[in-house]
C-alpha positions in Angstrom: 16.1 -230.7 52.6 19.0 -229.8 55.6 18.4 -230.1 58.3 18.3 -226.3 58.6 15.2 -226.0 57.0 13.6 -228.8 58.7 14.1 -226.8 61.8 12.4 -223.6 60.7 9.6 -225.8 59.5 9.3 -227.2 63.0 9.9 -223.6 64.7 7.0 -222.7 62.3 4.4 -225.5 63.3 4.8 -224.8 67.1 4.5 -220.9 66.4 2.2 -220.3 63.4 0.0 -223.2 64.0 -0.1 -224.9 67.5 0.4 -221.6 69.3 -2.1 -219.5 67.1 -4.8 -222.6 66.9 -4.3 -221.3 63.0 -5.0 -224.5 61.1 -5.3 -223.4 57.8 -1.3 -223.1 57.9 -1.1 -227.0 58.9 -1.3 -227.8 54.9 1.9 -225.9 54.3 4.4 -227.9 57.3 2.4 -231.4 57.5 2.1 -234.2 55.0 -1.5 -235.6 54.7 -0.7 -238.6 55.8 1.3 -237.7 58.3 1.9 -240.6 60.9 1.8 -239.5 64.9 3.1 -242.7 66.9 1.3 -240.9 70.2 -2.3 -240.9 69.0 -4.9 -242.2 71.2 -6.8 -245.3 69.4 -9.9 -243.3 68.8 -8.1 -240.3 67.3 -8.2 -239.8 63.5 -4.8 -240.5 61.6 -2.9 -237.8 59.2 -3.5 -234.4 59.1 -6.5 -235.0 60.8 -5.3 -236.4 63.8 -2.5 -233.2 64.1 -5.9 -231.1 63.7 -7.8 -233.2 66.3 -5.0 -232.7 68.9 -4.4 -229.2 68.5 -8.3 -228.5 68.1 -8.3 -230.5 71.9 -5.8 -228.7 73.1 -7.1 -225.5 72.7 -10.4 -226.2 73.6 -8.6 -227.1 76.9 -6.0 -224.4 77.3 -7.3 -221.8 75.1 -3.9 -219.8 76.0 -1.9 -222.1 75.3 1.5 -221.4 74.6 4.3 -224.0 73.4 8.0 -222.5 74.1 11.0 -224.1 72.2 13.5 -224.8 75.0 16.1 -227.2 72.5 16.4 -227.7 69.2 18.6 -230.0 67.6 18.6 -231.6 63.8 20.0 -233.8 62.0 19.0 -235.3 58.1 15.8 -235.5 58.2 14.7 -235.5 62.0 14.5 -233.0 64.1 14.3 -233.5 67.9 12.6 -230.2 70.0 12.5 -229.9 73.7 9.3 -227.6 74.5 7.5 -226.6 77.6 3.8 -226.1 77.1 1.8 -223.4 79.8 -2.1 -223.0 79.9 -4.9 -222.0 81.7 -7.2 -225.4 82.2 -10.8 -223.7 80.9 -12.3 -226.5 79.2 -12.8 -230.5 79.4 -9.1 -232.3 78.9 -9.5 -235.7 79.3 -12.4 -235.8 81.3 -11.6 -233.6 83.6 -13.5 -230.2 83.9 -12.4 -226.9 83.5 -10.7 -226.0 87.2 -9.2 -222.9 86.0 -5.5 -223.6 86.8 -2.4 -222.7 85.7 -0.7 -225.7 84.3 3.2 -226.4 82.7 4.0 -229.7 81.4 7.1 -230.7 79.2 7.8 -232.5 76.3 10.2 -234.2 73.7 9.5 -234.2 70.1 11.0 -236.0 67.3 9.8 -235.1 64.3 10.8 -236.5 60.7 10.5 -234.4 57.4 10.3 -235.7 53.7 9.9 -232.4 51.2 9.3 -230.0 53.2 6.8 -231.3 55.0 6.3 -233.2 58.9 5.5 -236.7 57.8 6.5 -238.5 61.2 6.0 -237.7 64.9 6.8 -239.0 67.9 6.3 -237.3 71.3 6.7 -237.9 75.1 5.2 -235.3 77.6 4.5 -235.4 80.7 0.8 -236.3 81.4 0.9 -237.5 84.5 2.1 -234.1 85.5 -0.4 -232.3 83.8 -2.9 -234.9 85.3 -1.4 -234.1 88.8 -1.8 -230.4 88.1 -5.1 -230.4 87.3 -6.0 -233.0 90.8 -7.4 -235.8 88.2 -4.4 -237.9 89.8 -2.8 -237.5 93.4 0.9 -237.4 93.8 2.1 -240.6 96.1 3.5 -239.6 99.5 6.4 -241.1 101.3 4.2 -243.2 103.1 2.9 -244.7 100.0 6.2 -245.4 98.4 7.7 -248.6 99.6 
């Protein structure tokens, strides 16, 4: 496929699926066996690991909302810059709902094989989002030596 296409799939999964929580769609854009080189050790692999993490997610951030900021391609990768904005309502990582407001970007490479995401790599911010939600306290000046 060009690399045209492969961006409209990936516009598609961050609209149609992430963003609505619809997973039914996930068959259409995502390979099976789709590998994710950012899931946690105890998170299913494939299509079940994309469902695990944007069933999380939501569970989290209910509202959440993933914007595409950049998108570039090339072959068969495509590489998205997205900002992600939620309202914390529910467990994320051990931490309990607190009700805030949270942003928190990341970088997305994802590679496509007919038609369909079969590769991910991604590198957000967590320690932001941690920061956001008080799990984890900024250092001060007086901290930093």
């Amino acid at each position: 496929m060009a690399a045209r296409e492969n961006k409209a799939i990936a516009c598609r999964i961050f609209e149609e699926v992430i963003n609505t929580g619809d997973l039914s769609l996930a068959d259409q854009f995502i390979a099976q066996d789709m590998v994710s080189h950012n899931n946690p050790p105890d998170a299913p692999s494939g299509m079940e690991g994309f469902k695990h993490f944007v069933t999380t997610f939501r569970a989290a951030f209910p509202d959440l909302t993933f914007t595409i900021e950049d998108m570039i391609a090339e072959r068969d990768k495509v590489v998205a810059r997205v900002s992600l904005r939620g309202t914390h309502k529910g467990e994320f990582m051990g931490v309990p709902a607190t009700g805030r407001s949270v942003e928190m970007d990341s970088i997305d490479i994802m590679r496509f094989a007919d038609g369909k995401l079969v590769e991910h790599w991604g590198q957000g911010d967590v320690v932001g989002l941690m920061q956001q939600l008080g799990a984890v306290v900024p250092p001060t000046a007086q901290t930093v030596r």
